[in-house]
N, C-alpha and C positions, 0 to 999 in steps of 0.2 A: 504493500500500500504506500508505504513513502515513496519507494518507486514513482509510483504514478504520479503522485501528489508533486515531485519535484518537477517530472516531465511535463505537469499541468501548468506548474508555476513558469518552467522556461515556457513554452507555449504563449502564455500571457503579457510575458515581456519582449518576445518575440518579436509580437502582434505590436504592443506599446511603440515599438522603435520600429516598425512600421509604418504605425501609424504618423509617428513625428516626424520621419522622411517624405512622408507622403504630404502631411500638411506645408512642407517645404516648397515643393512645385510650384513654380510662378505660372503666373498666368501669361498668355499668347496671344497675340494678336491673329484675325483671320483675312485672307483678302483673297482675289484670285485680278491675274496679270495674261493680259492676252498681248501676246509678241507677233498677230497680226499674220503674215501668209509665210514668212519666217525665209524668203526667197530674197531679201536686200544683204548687204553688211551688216555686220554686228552691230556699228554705230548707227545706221539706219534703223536696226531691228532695234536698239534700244529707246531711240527718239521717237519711235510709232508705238510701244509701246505703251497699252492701255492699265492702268494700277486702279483698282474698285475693291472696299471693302466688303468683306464678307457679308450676308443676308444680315441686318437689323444692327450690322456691326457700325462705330465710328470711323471716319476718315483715318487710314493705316499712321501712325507716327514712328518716334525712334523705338527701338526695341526688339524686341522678339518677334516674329510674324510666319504664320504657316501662310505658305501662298498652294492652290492651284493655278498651275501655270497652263495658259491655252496656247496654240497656235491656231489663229486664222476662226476661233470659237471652240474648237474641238479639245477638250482636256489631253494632254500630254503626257499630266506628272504634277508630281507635289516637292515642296524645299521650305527649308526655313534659314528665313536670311533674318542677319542682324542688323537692324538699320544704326549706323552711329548718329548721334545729338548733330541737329542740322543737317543733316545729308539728306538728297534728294529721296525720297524711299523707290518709286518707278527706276530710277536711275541707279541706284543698288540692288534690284531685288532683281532686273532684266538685266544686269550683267550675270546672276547666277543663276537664272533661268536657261541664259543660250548654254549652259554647262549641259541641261539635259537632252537625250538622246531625240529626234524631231519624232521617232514615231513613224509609220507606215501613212500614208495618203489616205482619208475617207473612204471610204468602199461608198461609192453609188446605190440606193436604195429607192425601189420603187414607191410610190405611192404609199402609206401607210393603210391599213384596213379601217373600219369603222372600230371604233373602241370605248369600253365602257368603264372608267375610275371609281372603285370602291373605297372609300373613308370610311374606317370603323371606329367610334369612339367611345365616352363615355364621360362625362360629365367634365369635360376640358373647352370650352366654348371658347377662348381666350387665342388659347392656340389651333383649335380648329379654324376658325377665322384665317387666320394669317396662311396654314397650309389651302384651304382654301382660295385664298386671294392668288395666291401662286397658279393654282390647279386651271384655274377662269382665262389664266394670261397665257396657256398652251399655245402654241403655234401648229397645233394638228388639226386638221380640218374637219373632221368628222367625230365628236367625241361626247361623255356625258359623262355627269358626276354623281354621284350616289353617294349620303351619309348616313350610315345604319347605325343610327342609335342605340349601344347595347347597354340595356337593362338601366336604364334613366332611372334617376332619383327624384331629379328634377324635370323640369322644363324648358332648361336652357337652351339645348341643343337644338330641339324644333323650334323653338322663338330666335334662334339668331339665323337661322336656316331661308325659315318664312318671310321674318322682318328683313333683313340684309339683302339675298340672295334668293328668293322669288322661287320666279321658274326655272330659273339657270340653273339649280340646284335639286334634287331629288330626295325625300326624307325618307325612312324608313326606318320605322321601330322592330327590335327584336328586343324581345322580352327576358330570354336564356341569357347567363352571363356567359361570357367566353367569346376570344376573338375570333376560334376557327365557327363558331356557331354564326357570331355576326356576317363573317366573312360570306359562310356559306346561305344566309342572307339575301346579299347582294349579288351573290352569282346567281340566282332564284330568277332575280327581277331586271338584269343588264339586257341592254338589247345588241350592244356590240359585238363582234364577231371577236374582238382580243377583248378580255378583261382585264385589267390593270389594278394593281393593290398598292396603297403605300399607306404612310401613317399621319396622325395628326398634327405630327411633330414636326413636321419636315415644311422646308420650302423647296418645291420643287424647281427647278432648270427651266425656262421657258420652250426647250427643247425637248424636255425629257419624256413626254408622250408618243412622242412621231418617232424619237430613237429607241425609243422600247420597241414599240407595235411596227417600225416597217421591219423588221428583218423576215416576220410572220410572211408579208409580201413577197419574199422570194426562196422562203425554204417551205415546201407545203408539208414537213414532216419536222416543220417547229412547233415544240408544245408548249416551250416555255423560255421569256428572256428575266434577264436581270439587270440593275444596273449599280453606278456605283455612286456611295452612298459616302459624303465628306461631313465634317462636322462645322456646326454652324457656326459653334461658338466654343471657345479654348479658353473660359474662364473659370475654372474652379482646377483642381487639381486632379479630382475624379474624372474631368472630359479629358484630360492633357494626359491622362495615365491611360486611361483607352485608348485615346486616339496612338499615342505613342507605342503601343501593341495591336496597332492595326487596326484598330477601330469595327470599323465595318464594308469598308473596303476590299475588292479584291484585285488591285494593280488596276492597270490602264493599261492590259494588254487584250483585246477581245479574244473569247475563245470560245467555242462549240463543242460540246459535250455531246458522246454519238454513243447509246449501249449496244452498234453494232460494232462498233471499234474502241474499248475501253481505253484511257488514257493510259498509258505505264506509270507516270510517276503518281496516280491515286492507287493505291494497293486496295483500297475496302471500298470504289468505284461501283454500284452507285448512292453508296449507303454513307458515302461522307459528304453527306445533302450541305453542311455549311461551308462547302469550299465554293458553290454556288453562286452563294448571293442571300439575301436576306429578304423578309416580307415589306421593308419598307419600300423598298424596292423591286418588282412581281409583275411580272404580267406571263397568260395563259390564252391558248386559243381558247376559247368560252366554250364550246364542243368538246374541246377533249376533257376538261375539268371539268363539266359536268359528267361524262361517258365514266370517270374515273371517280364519281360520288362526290367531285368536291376534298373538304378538307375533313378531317376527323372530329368533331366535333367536342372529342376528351381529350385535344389537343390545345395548346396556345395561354398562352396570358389569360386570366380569369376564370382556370379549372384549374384541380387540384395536379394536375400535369405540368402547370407551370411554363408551358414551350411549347415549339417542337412542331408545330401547325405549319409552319410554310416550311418546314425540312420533310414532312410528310409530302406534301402535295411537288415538291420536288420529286423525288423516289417514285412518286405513284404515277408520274407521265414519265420520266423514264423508263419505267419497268414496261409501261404499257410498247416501246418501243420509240417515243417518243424525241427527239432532242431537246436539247437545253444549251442556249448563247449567254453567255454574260458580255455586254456590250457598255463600256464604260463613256461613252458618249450619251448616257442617259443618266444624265446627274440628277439627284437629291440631297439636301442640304439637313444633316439632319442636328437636333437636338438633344445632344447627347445627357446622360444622368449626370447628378452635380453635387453630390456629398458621398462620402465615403459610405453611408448606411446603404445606400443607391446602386454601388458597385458590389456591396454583402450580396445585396439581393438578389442583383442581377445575376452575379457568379451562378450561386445557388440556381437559380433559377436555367440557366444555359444548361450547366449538367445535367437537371432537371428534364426537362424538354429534350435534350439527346437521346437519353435511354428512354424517356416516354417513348418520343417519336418511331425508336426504332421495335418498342415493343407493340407501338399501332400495329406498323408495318407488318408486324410477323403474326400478330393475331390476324389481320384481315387480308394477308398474303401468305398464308402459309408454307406455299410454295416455294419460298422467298430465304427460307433458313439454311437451307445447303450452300444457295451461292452467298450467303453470310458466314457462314461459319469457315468456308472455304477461302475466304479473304484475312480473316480471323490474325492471321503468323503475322500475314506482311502488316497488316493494321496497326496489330500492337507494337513491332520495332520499330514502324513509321514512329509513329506515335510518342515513343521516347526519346527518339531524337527531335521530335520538336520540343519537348520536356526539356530537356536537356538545355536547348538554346532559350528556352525561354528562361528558365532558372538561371541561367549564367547571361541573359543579355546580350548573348553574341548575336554579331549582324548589326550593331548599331552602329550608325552614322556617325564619322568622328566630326563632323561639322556640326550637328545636330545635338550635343549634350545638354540635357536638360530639358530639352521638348522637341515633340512628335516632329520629324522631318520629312523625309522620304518615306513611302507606305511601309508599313510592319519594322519601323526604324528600330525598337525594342531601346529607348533612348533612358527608360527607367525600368528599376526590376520588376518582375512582377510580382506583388505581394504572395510571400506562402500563404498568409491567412486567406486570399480569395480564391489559391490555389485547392485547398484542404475543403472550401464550401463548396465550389464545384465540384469535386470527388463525393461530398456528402451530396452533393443534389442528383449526382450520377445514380449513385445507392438508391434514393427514394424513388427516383422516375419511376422504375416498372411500377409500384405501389403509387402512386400520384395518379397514373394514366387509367388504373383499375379503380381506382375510388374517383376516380370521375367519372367513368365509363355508369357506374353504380349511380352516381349521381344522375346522370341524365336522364337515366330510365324515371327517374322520379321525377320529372318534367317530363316525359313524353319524348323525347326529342331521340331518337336512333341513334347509335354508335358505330361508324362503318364496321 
């Protein structure tokens, strides 16, 4: 028992001195800098250079600054430059921009389909507003919005809906708590031919609907795109620690997931659903997510599962034979959490959500545990070498110390305590996904 008792007390001061690193983190400035068609001189390319602070953010000054850097509109890449006291920030931040690689030319894309945006919320009408005001300024030509109100306490949601945003806007009540429940909602009632998912929190790209939905236009065996997904704001310590372990981004390299040609460097291929892409960023041919039930409904944020809802609905058009693009020309700005309680949870909750999602999967796919189990060896070695670099911080930016630079820059450690709470949420998933599954039935509502 002292044993224990001593290993509890390290544990505790562990965490302390942790915790007091963590409170350390300064805060970051956010902007993005478009360097224009990127075909003049450097001095050219830096004089044409465009410097805009990030979504709701201040004009950039001296200091610290994450930039997305565009060429010609099209994200490239991400840097963080240090602006010195007086210097021009445009003028310093575009000379360490032309440092990054140009990038491959646009791919040409047909017309986009008709498409239909799902907002699911829940008593956030503050921020709802704002990702909405984003959603309205789309540059796609054919598209509709839809906010599913899940499980309102209040009123708020349909009264800023009605009042503000009219017709332009689509209300719809779901009474079931849970995001995949909501979700699956608005795939019910969409009339577009792609469905599109993101979240309350985000300001969307005024691009980001047409670069989602046109890729559907030229691949007839795409079921599903992603996009990528940057932080809005770099001011607490908890956004600047995410972000700086990758946040929710997946590079700025476009890439097509094919389950008739597995990728070699995914060893658990199609079951490592978050190397994908995230729900804030989603979209689906509305035919095949419907064809494939939709989402799990004892999945996501607001059931005892905790997650794991858009990592399901990933998997489940895969498996159908489907493809999956992640196209990083569809930006979302998103709002990352912002105290240390925020990232307990979150941790907890991701682990959570993993092993739910993947025990959806095998209850409503049973067919599905051989080429699981068979992936199993290389998974788990993958697996501890990413363990490994995350524990140690290798891969990090020597220009970048102290805050998020370049994507998955690993610029601060990542805490054991939220390492240890994702291990513990891994453990509860199966038991999370079954006592909601349980739950549902007592609402009526099916569990694939």
């Amino acid at each position: 028992m002292a044993g224990v008792r001593r290993a509890r007390q390290e544990t505790l001061r562990e965490t302390r001195r942790e915790i007091d690193d963590f409170l350390r983190i300064g805060a970051v400035q956010v902007a993005e800098l478009d360097l224009g068609d990127g075909n003049g001189a450097a001095e050219k390319e830096t004089e044409a250079a465009v410097l805009r602070p990030g979504p709701g953010s201040p004009p950039v000054t001296s200091g610290a600054v994450f930039v997305l850097v565009r060429r010609a509109g099209v994200p490239v890449g991400t840097l963080l430059g240090q602006v010195p006291e007086g210097a021009d920030p445009t003028r310093v931040l575009a000379g360490l921009a032309r440092e990054l690689p140009r990038g491959a030319p646009p791919e040409p894309w047909p017309a986009p389909p008709s498409a239909s945006v799902v907002v699911a919320t829940r008593e956030r009408a503050d921020q709802l507003a704002r990702a909405l005001d984003s959603l309205l300024a789309q540059d796609h030509p054919d598209f509709e919005i839809v906010v599913v109100d899940n499980a309102p306490v209040t009123g708020e949601t349909r009264e800023l809906v009605e009042r503000k945003y009219g017709e332009r806007v689509r209300y719809v009540c779901e009474p079931v708590p849970g995001l995949a429940v909501a979700h699956n909602r608005g795939l019910a009632v969409v009339r577009g031919e792609v469905v599109a998912f993101t979240d309350d929190d985000v300001v969307a790209d005024p691009r980001w609907l047409t670069e989602l939905t046109a890729p559907f236009a030229a691949d007839p065996r795409l079921g599903c795109t992603t996009g990528l997904i940057l932080p809005a704001r770099l001011r607490t310590p908890a956004q600047v620690l995410l972000e700086s372990h990758g946040g929710f981004a997946k590079g700025f390299v476009p890439r097509t997931y094919d389950p008739e040609h597995p990728p070699a460097d995914e060893p658990l291929f199609p079951f490592t659903a978050g190397r994908f892409g995230s729900g804030a960023s989603m979209a689906f041919r509305t035919a095949v997510l419907r064809t494939v039930g939709g989402f799990d409904p004892a999945t996501g944020a607001g059931t005892r599962a905790r997650g794991g809802d858009d990592l399901y609905g990933f998997v489940r058009v895969l498996a159908q034979g489907q493809r999956l693009r992640y196209t990083p020309r569809a930006l979302v700005w998103h709002h990352h959490r912002e105290t240390w309680h925020d990232l307990e949870t979150q941790a907890y909750g991701y682990g959570a959500g993993l092993t739910a999602y993947l025990t959806a999967i095998l209850v409503n796919r049973p067919a599905l545990l051989p080429a699981l189990l068979a992936r199993v060896p290389g998974g788990l070695a993958h697996a501890r070498r990413l363990t490994a670099v995350r524990a140690t911080g290798e891969g990090a930016g020597a220009e970048a110390v102290g805050a998020p630079g370049g994507h998955d820059s690993r610029t601060h450690p990542w805490p054991r305590r939220l390492a240890r709470l994702q291990r513990r949420g891994m453990l509860y998933g199966p038991v999370g996904y079954l006592r909601a599954r349980r739950a549902l039935r007592a609402t009526g509502v099916e569990a694939r």
